[in-house]
C-alpha positions as CSV (number, residue, x, y, z in Angstrom):
1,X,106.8,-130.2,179.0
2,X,109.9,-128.7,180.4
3,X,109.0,-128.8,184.1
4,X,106.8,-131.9,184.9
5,X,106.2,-134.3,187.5
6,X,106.8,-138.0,187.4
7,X,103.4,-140.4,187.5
8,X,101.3,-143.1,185.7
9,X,98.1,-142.8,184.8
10,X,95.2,-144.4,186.4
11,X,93.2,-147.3,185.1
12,X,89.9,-145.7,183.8
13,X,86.8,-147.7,185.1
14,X,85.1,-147.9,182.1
15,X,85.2,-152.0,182.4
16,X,87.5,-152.4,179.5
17,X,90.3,-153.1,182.2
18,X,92.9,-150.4,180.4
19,X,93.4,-147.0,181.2
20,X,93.8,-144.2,178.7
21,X,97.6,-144.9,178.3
22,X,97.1,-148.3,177.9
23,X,94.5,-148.0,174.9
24,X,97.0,-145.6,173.5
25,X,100.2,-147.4,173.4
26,X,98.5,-150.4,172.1
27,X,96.7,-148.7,169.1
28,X,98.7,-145.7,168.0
29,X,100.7,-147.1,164.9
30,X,102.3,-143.5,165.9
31,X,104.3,-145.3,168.9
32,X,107.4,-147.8,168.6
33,X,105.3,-150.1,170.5
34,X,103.2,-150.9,168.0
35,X,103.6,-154.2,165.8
36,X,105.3,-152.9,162.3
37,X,102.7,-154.8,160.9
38,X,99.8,-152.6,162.0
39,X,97.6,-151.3,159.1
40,X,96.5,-147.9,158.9
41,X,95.7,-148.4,155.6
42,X,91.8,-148.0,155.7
43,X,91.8,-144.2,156.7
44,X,89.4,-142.2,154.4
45,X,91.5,-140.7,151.4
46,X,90.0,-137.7,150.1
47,X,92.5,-138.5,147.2
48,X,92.6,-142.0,145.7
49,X,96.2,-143.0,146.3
50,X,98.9,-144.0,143.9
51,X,98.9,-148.0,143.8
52,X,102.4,-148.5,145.4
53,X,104.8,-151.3,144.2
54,X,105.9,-153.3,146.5
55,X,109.4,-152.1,148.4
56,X,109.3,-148.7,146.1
57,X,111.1,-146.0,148.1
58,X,109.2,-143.3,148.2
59,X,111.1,-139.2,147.9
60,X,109.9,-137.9,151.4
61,X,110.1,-134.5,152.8
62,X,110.8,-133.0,156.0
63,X,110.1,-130.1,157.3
64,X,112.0,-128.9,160.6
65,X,115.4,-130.7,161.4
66,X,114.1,-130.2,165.3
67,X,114.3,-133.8,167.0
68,X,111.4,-135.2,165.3
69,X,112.3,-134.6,161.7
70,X,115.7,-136.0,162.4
71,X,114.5,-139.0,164.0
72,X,112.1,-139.3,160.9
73,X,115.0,-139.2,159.0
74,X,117.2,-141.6,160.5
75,X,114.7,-144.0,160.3
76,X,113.5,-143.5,157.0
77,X,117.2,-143.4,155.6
78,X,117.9,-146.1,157.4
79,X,115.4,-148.4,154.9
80,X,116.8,-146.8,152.0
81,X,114.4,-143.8,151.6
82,X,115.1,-140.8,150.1
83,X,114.7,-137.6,152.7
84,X,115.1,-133.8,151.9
85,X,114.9,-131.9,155.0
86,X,114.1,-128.2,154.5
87,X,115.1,-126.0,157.6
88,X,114.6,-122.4,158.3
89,X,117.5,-121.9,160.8
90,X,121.4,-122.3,160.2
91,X,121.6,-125.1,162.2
92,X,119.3,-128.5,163.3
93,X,117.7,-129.1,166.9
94,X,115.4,-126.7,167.1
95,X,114.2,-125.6,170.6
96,X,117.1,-128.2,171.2
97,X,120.1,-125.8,170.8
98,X,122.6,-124.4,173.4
99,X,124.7,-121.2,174.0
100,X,128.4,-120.7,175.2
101,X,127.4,-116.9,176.3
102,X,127.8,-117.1,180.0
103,X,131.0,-119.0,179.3
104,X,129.8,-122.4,179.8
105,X,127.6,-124.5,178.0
106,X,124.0,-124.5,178.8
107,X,120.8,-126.0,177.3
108,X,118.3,-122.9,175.3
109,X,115.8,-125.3,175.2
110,X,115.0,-128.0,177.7
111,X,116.8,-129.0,180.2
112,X,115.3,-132.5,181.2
113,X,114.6,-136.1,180.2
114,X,111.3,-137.1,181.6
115,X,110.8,-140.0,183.6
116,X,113.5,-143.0,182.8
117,X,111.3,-146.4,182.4
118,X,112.3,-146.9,178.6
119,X,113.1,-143.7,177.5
120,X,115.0,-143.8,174.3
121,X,116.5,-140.3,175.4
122,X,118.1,-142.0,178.4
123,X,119.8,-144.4,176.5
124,X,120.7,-141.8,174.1
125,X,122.6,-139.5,177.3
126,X,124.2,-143.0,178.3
127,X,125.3,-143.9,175.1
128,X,126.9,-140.0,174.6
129,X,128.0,-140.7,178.1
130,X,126.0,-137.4,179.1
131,X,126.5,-136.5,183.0
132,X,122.8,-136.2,184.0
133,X,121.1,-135.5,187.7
134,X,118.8,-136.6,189.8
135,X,117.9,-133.7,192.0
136,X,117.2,-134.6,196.0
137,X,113.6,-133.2,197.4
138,X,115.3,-130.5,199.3
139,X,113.5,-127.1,198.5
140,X,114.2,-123.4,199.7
141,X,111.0,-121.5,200.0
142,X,111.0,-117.4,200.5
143,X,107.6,-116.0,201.8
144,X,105.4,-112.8,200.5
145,X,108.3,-110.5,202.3
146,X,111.5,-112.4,201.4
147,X,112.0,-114.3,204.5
148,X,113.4,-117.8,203.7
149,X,110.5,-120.1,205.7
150,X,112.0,-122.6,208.3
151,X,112.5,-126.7,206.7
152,X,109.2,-127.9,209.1
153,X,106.8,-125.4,207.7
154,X,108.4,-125.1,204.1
155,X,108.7,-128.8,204.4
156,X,104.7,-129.4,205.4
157,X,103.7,-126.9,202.9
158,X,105.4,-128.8,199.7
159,X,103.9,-131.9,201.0
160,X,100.8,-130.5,201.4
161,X,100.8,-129.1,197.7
162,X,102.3,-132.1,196.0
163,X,99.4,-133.9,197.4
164,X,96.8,-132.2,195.6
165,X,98.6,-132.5,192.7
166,X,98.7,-136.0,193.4
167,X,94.8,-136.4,194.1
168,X,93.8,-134.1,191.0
169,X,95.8,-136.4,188.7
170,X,93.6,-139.3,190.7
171,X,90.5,-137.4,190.4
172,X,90.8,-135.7,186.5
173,X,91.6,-140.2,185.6
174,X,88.7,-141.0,186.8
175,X,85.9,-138.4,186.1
176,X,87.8,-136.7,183.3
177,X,84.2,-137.2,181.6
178,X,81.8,-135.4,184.4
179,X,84.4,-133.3,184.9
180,X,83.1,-129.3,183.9
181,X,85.7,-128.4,180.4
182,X,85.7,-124.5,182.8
183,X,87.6,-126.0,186.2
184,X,90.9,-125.6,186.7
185,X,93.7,-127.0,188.7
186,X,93.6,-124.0,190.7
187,X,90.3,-124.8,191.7
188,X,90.3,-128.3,192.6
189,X,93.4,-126.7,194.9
190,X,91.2,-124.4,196.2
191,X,88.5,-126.4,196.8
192,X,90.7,-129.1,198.8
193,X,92.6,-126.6,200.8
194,X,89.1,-125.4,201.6
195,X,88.1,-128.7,203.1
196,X,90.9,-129.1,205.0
197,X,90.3,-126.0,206.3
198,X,86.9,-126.5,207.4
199,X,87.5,-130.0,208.9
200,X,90.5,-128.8,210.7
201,X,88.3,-126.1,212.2
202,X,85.9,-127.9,212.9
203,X,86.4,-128.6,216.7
204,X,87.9,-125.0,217.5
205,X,85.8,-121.9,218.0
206,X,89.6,-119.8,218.1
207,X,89.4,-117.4,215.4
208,X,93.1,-116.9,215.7
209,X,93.3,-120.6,215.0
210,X,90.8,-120.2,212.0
211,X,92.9,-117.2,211.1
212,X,96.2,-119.3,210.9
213,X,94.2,-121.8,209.4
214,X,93.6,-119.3,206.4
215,X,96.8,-118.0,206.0
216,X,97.9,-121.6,205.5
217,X,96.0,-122.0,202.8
218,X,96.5,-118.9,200.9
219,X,100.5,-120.0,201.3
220,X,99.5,-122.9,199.7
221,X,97.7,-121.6,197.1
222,X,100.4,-119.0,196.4
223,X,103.1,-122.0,196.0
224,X,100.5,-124.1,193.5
225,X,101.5,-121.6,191.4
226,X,104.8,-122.7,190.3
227,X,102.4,-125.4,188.7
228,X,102.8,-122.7,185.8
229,X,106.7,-123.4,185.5
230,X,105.5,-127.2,184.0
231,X,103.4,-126.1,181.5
232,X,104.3,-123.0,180.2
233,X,100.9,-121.2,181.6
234,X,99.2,-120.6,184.7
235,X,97.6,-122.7,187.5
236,X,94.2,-120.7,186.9
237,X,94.3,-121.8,183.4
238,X,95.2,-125.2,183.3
239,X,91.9,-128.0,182.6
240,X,91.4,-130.4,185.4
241,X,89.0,-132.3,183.0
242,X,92.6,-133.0,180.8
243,X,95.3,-133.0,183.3
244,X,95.6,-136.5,183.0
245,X,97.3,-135.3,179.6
246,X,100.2,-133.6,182.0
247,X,101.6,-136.9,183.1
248,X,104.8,-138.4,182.2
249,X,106.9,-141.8,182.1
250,X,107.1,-143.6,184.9
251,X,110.7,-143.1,186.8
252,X,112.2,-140.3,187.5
253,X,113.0,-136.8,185.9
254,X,116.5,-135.8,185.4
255,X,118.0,-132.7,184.6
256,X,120.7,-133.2,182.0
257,X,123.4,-131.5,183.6
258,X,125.9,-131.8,180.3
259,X,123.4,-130.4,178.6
260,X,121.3,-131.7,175.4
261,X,124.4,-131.4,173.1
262,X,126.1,-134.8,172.2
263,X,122.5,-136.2,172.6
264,X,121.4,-133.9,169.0
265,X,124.8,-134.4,167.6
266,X,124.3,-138.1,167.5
267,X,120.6,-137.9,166.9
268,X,121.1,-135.9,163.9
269,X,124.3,-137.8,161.9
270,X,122.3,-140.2,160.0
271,X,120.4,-137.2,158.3
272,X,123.1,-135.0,158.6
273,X,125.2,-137.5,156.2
274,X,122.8,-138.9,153.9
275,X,119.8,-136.4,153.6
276,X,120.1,-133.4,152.0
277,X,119.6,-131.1,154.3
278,X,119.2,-127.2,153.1
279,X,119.3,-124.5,155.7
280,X,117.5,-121.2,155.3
281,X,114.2,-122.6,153.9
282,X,111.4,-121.3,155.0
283,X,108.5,-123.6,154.0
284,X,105.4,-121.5,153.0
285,X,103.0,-124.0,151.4
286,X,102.3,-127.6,151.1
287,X,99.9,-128.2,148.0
288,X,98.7,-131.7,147.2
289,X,97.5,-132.2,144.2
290,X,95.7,-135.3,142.1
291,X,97.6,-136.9,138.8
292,X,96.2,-136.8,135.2
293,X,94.4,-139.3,135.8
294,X,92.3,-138.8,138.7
295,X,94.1,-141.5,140.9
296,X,98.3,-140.3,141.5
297,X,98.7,-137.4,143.9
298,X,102.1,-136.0,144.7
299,X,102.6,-133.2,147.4
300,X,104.2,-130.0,146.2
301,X,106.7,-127.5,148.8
302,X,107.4,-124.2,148.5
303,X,109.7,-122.6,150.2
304,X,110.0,-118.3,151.0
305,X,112.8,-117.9,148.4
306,X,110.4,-119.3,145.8
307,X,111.5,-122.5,144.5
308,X,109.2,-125.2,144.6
309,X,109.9,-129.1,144.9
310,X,107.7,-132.2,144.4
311,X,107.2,-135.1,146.6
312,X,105.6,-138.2,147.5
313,X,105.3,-137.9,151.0
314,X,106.0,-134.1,153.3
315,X,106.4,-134.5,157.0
316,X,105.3,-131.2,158.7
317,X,107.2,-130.8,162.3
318,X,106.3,-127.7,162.9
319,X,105.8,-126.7,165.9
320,X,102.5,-126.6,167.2
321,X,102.2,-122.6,167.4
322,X,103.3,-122.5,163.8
323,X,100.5,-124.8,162.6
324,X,98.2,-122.7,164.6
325,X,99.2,-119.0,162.8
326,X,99.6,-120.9,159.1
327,X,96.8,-123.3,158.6
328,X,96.2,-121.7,155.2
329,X,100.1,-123.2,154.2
330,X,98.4,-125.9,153.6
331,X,96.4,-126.8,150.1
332,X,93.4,-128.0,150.0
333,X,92.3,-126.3,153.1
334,X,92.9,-128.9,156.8
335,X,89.8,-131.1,157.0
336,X,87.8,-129.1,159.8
337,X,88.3,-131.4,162.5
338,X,92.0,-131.5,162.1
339,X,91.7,-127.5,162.1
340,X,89.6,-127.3,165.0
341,X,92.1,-129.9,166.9
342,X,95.4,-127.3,166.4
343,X,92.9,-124.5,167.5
344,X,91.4,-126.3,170.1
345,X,95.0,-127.4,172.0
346,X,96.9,-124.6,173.4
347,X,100.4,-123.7,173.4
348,X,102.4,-122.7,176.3
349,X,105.0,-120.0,177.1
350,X,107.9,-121.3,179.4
351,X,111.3,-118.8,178.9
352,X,114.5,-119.5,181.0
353,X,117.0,-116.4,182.2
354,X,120.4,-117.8,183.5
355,X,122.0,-115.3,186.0
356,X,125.5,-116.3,186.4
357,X,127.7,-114.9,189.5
358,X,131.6,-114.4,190.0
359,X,130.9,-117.5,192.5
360,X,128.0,-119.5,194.4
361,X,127.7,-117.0,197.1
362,X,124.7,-119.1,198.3
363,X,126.4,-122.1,199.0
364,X,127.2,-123.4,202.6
365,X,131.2,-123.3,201.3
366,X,131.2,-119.5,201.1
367,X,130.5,-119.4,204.8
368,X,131.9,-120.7,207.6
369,X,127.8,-121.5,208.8
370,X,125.7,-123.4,207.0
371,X,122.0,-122.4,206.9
372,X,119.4,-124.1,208.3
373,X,118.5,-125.7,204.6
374,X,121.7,-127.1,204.5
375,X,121.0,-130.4,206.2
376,X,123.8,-132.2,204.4
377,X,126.3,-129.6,204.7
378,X,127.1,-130.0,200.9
379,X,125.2,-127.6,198.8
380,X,121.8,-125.3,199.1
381,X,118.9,-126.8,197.9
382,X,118.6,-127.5,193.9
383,X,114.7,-125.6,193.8
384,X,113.8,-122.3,194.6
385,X,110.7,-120.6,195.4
386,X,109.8,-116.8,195.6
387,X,105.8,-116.4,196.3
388,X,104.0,-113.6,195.6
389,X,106.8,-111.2,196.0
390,X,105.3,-108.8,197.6
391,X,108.2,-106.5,198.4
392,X,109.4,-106.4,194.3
393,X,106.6,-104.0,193.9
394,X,108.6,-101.6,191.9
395,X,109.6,-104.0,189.2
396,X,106.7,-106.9,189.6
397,X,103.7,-105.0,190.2
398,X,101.6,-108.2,189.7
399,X,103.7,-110.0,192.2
400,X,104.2,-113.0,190.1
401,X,106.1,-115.7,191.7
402,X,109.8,-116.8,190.9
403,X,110.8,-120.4,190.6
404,X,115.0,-121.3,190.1
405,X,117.1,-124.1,190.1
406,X,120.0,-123.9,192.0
407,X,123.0,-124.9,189.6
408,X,125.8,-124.9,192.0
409,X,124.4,-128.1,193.3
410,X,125.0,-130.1,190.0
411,X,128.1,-132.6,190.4
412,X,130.8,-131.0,190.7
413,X,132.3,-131.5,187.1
414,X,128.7,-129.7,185.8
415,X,128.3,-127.3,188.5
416,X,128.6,-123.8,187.8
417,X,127.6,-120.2,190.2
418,X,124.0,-120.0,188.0
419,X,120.6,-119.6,189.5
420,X,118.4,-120.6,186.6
421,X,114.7,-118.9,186.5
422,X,111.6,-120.8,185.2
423,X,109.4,-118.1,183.7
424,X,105.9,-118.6,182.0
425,X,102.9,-116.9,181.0
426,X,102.4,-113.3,181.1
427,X,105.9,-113.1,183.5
428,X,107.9,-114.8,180.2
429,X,106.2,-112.1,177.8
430,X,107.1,-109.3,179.6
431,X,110.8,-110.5,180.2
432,X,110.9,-111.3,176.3
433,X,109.8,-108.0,175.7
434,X,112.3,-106.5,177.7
435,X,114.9,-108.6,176.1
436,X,113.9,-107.6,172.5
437,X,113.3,-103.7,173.3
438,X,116.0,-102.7,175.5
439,X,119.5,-101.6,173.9
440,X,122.1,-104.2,174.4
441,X,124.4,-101.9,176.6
442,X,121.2,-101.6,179.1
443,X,120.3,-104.6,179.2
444,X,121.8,-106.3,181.5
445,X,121.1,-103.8,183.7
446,X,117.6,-104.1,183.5
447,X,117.4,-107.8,183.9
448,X,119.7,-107.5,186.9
449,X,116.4,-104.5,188.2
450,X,113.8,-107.3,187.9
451,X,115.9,-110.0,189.4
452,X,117.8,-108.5,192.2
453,X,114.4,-108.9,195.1
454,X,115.2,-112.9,194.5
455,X,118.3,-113.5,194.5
456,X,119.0,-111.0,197.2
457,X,117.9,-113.1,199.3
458,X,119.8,-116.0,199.3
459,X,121.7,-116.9,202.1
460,X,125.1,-114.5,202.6
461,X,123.9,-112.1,199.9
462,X,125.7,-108.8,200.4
463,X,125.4,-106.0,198.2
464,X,128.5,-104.3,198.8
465,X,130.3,-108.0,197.8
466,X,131.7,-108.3,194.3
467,X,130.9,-112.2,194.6
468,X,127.1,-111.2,194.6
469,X,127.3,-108.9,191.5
470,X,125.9,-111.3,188.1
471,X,128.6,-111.5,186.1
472,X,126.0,-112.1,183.1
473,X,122.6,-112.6,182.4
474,X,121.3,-114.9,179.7
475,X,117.5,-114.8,178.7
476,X,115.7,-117.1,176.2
477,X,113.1,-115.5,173.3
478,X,111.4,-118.5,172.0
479,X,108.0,-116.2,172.5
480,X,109.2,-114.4,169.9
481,X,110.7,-116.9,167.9
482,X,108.7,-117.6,164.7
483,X,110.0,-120.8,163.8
484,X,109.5,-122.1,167.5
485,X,105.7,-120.7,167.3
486,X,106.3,-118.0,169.1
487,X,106.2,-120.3,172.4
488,X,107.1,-123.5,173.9
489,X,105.1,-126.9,174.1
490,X,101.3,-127.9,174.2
491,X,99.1,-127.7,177.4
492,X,95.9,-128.3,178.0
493,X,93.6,-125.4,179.2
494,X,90.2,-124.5,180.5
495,X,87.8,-124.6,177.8
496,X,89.3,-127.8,176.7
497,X,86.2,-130.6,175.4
498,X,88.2,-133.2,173.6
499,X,91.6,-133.4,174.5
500,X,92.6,-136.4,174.0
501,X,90.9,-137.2,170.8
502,X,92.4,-133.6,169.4
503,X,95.9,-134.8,169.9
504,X,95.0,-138.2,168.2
505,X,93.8,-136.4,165.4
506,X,97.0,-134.4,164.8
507,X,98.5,-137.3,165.4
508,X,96.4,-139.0,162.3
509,X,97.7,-136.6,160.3
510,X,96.7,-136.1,156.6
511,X,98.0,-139.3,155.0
512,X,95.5,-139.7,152.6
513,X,97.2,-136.3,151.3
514,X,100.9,-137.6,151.6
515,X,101.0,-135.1,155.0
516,X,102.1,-136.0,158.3
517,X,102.2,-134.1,161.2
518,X,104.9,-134.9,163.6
519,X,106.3,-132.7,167.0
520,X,105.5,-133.2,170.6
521,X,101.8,-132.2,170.1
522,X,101.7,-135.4,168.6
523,X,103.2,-137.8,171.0
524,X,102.0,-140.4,172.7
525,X,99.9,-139.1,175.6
526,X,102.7,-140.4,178.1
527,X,105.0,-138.0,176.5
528,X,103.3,-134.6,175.2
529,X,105.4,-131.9,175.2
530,X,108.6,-133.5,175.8
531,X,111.4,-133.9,173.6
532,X,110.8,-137.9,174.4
533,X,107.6,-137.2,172.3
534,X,108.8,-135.5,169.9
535,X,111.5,-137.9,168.9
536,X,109.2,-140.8,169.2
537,X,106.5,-139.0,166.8
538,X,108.9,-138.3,164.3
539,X,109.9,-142.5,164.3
540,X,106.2,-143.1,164.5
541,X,105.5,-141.3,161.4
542,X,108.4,-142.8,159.8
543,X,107.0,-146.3,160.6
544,X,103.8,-145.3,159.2
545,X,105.4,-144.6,156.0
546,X,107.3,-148.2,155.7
547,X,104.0,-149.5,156.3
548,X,102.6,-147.4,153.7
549,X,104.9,-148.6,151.0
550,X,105.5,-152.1,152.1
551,X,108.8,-151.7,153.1
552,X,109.8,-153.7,156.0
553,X,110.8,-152.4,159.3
554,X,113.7,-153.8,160.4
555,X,114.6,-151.7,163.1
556,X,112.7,-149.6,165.9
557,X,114.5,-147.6,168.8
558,X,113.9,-149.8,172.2
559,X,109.9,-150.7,172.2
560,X,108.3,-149.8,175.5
561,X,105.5,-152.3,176.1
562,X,107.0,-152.2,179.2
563,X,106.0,-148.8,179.9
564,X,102.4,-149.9,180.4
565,X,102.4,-152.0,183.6
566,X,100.9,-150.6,186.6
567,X,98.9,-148.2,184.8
568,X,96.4,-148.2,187.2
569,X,99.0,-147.0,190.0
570,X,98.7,-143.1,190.8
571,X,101.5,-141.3,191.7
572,X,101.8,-140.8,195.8
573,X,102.8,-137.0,197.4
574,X,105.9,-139.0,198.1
575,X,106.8,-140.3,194.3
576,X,105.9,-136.2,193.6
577,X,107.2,-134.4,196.5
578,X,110.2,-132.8,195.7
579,X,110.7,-133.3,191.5
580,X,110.1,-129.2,191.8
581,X,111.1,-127.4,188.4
């Protein structure tokens, strides 16, 4: 979940006196929170398992050296187990990797740690001593024809919408069950702004005020749509029923402004040292297959290049969108429900374009005036918002929105002249596709056509000024990126029956089979679709494992029992306002 808001979940008034997160910290063996002396050992097996000595080691391996197969590994090596970590790409992190194009580092993949009450990321950025940020609430906001909207109005309208967000978290806690599987977040949003319409109208028989009244509320409806920017997918497709699932740790979200780098460097030595790690292996199958005698099983890889290797235990992290387009990798066929849960949860679509300039021309230093956004006098706000564009009709016929972070704004060690875009859904596809079918000596160019309306509008844009040229353009693919999926993260869509108990059923795994699914689809529910989650499943499985053959856990990455007081607290517009992209 790249873009996501703060919040803890409400207590769900069942009588049990826990709410969802609650029940699942305490029972997921999948979460460092859990006792290492939790037994899972009474799952069904549709193969009777080898009798395992006491403290054998088993040969485990693991597919994907993305930040939950390393942490896997770490773990596992860490107790003396043997790991083989079979990766397709040159190079381990995953959707965690970086580029040095626009001549300074920035982050591919995400860009944030999500919420800081005992996040084992956060104390993996102190420990690197990686410069992070905590953004202010300060916003711009540019209307349908470009016109940056005053701070009172663009100020009431953010309020307004991270209300609703906060209310539709309230309301999809406590009636996720009554809740209709075909409403959306866009209509609860509609459905409020309706109401305030109507009681605000109530005592006026002005049409003009009704009028204003409804232009209000299409504004706001227009800005709900950078809801998309979080998940990967639009507002008009996200479930109410499961947006409960869209929370995050409590604290707040930082953007890690020197990047992901020494955070994967030092999450990845253990395995890098003492697994053996082979690049260039593309997995294809995963057979498991019953001894001689009926009883022993061991799990058989094969990779693209046709060698095959045996194991006692495979660790699948592939990414959710993978799992989806190869369920027949796997021999015997997924149990049904475990194939209806990776069809059932979606997978979302969330690209990034970096548009780097000579120098911040936006910023309050390259003019003698500040705007009227510039409060502080120090920098122009870190979020930006474009709605419904409607004066990029040559280049965005379908109007979508733009959402960018100002990165000018970072400290001033990190800062560099970068506007970086948030694009999802249907936007990100036709951006990739640009990317991927124009020649590279036009394509700059045409980035530069479809991004010009926005950030032509920043304050002191000139067009005869070299300063507002781009100096580069740098535009993520992961939509077309096989090994990521061909997208981002899970989200939870219209449609959607069983949510929750989908993702605990990847989560289950196939251990009976000596198969483990680990990745972000798989996290906790506090952490889905963060790179939080994704390192926490890959330790989860691991622990699972030891527990499996009796080997002692002597070490877990910071518990975070913590993490489940004042549960039944609902995030406030004001905890929300402001956390933007």
């Amino acid at each position: 979940m790249e873009c996501n808001t703060n919040g803890s979940r409400g207590r769900n008034s069942n009588g049990e006196g826990m709410s969802r997160i609650e029940r699942d910290l305490s029972k997921s063996p999948h979460h460092p929170s859990t006792p290492s002396g939790v037994d899972t050992s009474d799952q069904p097996d549709m193969f009777s398992r080898r009798l395992v000595t006491q403290g054998r080691k088993p040969n485990v391996c693991i597919v994907g050296a993305g930040m939950a197969g390393l942490r896997c590994a770490e773990v596992l090596i860490k107790h003396g187990v043997k790991c083989t970590i079979f990766e397709g790409r040159e190079r381990v992190g995953g959707r965690v990797h970086q580029s040095k194009q626009l001549g300074h580092l920035v982050d591919l993949g995400p860009n944030w740690i999500h919420g800081t009450d005992h996040n084992p990321i956060l104390d993996l950025a102190r420990e690197t001593k990686t410069a992070l940020h905590s953004w202010g609430e300060r916003q711009s906001l540019f209307d349908e024809e470009g016109n940056l909207v005053d701070d009172q109005r663009a100020t009431h309208y953010s309020e307004v919408v991270w209300s609703i967000i906060a209310d539709a978290f309230k309301y999809s806690n406590e009636h996720s069950a009554t809740i209709e599987p075909s409403e959306s977040l866009m209509d609860f949003f509609k459905q409020k702004t309706r109401e305030a319409v109507l009681e605000r109208s109530a005592d006026s028989k002005d049409s003009a005020t009704l009028e204003t009244l409804n232009q209000e509320r299409e504004t706001i409806l227009r800005i709900a749509k950078m809801w998309g920017a979080f998940v990967g997918s639009s507002i008009e497709r996200q479930s109410l029923k499961y947006f409960w699932l869209e929370e995050c740790i409590e604290g707040e979200n930082l953007f890690v402004a020197g990047t992901y780098q020494a955070i994967l460097q030092l999450v990845a030595k253990v395995a890098l040292a003492e697994a053996d790690v082979q690049f260039g292996k593309t997995v294809i199958s995963i057979e498991t297959l019953s001894g001689p005698d009926g009883k022993a099983r061991l799990v058989t890889v094969r990779t693209a290049d046709g060698a095959s290797q045996i194991f006692d235990e495979v660790v699948m992290t592939a990414p959710l969108g993978w799992l989806k387009k190869y369920k027949d990798a796997f021999s015997p066929a997924l149990p049904p429900r475990l194939s209806e849960a990776i069809d059932s949860i979606s997978y979302g679509t969330l690209e990034k374009v970096y548009v780097t300039f000579p120098s911040a021309f936006w910023e309050p230093s390259a003019s003698k005036n500040a705007t009227s956004q510039d409060k502080d006098g120090t920098s122009f706000p870190g979020f930006n918002q474009w709605i419904h564009p409607e004066y990029a009709a040559s280049v965005n016929p379908d109007q979508w929105g733009q959402e960018a972070v100002n990165l000018a704004a970072l400290p001033t060690t990190e800062a560099h002249p970068t506007m970086l875009f948030y694009i999802y859904g249907a936007c990100s596809k036709y951006i990739t596709t640009l990317v991927t079918s124009t020649p590279d000596a036009e394509l700059e160019a045409a980035l530069d056509a479809f991004f010009q309306p926005y950030y032509s509008k920043l304050p002191n844009y000139s067009a005869a000024s070299p300063a507002c040229k781009p100096k580069a353009f740098l535009a993520t693919t992961w939509s077309n990126d096989e090994l990521a999926g061909n997208g981002s993260y899970c989200n939870f869509q219209v449609g959607l029956t069983a949510g929750d108990a989908d993702i605990e059923v990847m989560r289950e795994g196939m251990p009976d089979r000596g198969v483990w699914l680990a990745g972000e689809h798989t996290a906790p529910f506090v952490a889905l679709g963060t790179v939080t989650g994704a390192y926490w499943s890959g330790e989860g499985v691991a622990r699972r494992i030891l527990q499996r053959y009796n080997i002692a856990d002597i070490d877990s990455h910071v518990p975070i029992e913590a993490k489940a007081k004042n549960k039944d607290q609902i995030p406030d517009a004001a905890q929300l306002h402001g956390l933007g992209l």
